[in-house]
N, C-alpha and C positions, 0 to 999 in steps of 0.2 A: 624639463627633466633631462633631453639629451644635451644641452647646454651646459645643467652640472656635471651630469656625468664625466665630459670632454675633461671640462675645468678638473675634476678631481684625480683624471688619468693623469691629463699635464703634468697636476702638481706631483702625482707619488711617481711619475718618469723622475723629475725632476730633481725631487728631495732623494729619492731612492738615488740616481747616478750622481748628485753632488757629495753625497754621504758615501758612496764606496770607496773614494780614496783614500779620505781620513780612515776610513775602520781599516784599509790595507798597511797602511801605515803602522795603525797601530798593533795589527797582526803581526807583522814581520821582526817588532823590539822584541820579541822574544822567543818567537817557533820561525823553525828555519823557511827558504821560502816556498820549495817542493813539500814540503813538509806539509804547511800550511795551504797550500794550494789543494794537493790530495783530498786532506780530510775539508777542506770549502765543497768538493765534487760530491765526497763520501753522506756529506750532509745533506745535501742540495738531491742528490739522485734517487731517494726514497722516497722520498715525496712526491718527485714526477712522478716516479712509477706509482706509487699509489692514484695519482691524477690519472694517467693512462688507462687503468684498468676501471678508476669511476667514470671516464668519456668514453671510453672501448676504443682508445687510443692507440694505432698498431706503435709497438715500440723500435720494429726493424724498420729500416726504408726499403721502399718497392725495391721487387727483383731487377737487379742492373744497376744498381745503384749502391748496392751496399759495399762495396771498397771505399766510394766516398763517405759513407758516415764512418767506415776506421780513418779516414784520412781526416776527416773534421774531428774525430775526437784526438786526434794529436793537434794540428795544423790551428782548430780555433779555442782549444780548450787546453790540451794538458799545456804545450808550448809559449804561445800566446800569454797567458793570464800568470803562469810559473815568471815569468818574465817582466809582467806587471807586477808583480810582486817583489820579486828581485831589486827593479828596477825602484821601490815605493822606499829600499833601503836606504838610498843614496837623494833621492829626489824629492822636494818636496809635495805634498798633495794638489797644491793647487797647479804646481807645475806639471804633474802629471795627469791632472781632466783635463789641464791646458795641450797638453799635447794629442790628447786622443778625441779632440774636442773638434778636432782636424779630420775627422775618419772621414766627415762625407766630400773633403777636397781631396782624398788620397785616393777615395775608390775612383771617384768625377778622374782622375789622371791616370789610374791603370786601368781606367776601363776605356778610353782614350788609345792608351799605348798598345794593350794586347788585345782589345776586341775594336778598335778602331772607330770607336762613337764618337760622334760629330763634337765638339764644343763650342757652344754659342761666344760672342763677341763677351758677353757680360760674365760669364761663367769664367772665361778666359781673366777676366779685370780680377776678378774673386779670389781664384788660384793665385794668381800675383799679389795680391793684396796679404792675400790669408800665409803665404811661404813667408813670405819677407818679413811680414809681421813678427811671425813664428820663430825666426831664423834671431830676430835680436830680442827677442824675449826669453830666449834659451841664450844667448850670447850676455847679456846682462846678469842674467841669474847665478851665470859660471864665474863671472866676476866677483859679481857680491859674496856670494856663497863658496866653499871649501871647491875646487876645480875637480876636486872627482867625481862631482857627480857627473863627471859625462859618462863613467860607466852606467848609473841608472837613465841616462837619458838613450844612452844609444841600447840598450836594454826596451825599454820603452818604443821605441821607435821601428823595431823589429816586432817586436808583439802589435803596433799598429799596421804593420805593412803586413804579417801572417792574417790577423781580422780582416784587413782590405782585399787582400788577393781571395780567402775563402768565401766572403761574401759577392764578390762578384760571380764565383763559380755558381754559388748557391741561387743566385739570380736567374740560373739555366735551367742549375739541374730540381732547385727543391721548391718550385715555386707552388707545387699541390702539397707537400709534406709540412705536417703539423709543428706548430712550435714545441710541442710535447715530443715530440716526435724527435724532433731535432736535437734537445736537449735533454733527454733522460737519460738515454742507452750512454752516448758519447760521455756524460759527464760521470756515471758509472764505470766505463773506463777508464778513463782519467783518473777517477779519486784511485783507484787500485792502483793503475802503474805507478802514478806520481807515488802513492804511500809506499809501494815496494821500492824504488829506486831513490827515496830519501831516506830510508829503513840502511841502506848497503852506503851510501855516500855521504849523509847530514849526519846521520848516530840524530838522531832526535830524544831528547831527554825531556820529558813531558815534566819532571818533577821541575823545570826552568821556566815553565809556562806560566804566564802573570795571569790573574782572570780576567785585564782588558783585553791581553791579546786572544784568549780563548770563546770572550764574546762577542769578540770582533769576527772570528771566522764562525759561529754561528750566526753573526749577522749578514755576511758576505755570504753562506748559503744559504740560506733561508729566506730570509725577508729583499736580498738586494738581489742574489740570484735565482730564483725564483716571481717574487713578485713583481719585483721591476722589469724582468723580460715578460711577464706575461701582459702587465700594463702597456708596454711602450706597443707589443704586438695588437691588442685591441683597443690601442688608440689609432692606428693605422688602420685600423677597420673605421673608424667613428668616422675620420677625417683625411684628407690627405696626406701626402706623403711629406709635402713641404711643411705644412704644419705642422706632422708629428714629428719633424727633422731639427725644428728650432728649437728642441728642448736642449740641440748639442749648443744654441747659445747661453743656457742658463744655468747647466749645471756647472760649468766652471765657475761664475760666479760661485756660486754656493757653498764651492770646496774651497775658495778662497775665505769668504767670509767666514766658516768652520775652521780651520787654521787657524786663521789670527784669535779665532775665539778659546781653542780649544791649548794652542803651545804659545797664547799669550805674544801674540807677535804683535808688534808696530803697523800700522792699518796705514800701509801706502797708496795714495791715491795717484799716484803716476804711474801705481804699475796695472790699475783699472784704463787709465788714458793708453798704455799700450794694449791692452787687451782688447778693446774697444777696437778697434783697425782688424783687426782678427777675426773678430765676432761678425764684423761687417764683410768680409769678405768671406766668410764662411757662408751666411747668408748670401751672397753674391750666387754661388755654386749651386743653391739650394733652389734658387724661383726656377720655373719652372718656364718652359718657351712661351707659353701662349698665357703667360698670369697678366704683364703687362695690355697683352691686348682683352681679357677678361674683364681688367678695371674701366679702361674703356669703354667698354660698352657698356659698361652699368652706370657712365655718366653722361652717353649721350641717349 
């Protein structure tokens, strides 16, 4: 039974982060992206709080602490994801899980750079493998494809480095504070400010709103923001850290194969042989010091 259970957390991690790109995407044809970002929070924050108060969930963070949950609810939420959004206008989906598919070699290098943690010899090969990778995977795409997307890429890459540098703080300071916790109060601000400040700058015209794009951000609150962090958080309870980390190798897959499915693309299998070098040095970053010497011992 704990066997299924793991197997079925993987997969709704999985399906759940390969499926939010495409529903971003499809978000953005038509509601602006603060716009859309807002009412994602405004959807998504009722529900936690309803969750909070059925776990008797405190919704503030411990005294000392709470300038950083207003700092996370800009820095991981309004900022961050407004940008992912932005960014989903100009990029395509699978290039953008591809990008952020990269989170656990960005934190592995600022957590390196400003808190000075050691990096193993293999970790070191990983980061090399996984930039360089990364580096002509985006340089290819800009070819092929209309060259402006570098504004959604460096859009993109800005909302990865805000997620990296938070979560590493969040490593010190919130490691007794609930995932409910973390996520209800913050995304309740968020959904307000962003709806107030696309309200005065977008002019939002709801009467432009397609109903994919409108069930695309209840699916991006609801079922992908919600479900999918509460999954991925008690799959890290079931298993390790390594293990629940390589779902960053499969959702990209997913949001490629959704793409070519869903905007009728051409199914290139060279750009799976680039991704592939990626993946592996992603995992590179991910084992853990003592996994090799673990396997070891369970063959002698």
């Amino acid at each position: 039974m704990k066997k299924i259970i793991i197997i079925l957390l993987f997969a709704l991690v999985s399906i759940t982060w390969g499926t939010t790109w495409i529903a971003m995407k499809i978000a953005v044809e038509t509601i602006p992206p603060l716009f859309a970002t807002g009412i994602r929070f405004l959807i998504a924050s009722p529900l936690l709080i309803i969750l909070s108060c059925i776990t008797k969930t405190p919704l503030l963070f411990p005294y000392g602490q709470r300038n950083f949950q207003i700092i996370i609810s800009f820095f991981y939420f309004s900022i961050p994801f407004t940008l992912m959004l932005y960014g989903g206008k100009y990029v395509s989906s699978s290039i953008s899980s591809v990008i952020f598919s990269s989170m656990p070699v960005i934190v592995l290098i600022f957590s390196s750079f400003f808190f000075k943690k050691k990096i193993d010899l293999i970790k070191k090969i990983g980061i090399f493998i996984s930039l360089i990778t990364l580096f002509f995977i985006l340089l290819i795409d800009l070819k092929s494809e209309n060259f402006f997307q570098w504004k959604g890429i460096i859009a993109l890459v800005l909302a990865l480095f805000s997620h990296a540098l938070i979560y590493i703080e969040c490593q010190k300071r919130c490691t007794n504070i609930s995932i409910i916790t973390f996520n209800a109060l913050p995304s309740l601000i968020s959904g307000i400010f962003l709806s107030i400040v696309s309200w005065f700058f977008e002019h939002p015209n709801i009467y432009l709103f397609s109903k994919q794009s409108i069930l695309a951000i209840f699916y991006l609150g609801d079922f992908s923001g919600i479900f999918g962090i509460l999954s991925y958080f008690y799959l890290q309870k079931k298993v390790s850290s390594f293990y629940a980390s390589t779902v960053f190798l499969i959702f990209p897959l997913i949001s490629y194969i959704l793409e070519v499915y869903f905007y009728k693309k051409i199914f290139f299998f060279y750009k799976l042989w680039f991704i592939l070098p990626l993946l592996i040095g992603i995992l590179l970053t991910l084992i853990p010091i003592n996994f090799f010497q673990d396997i070891k011992r369970r063959f002698q």
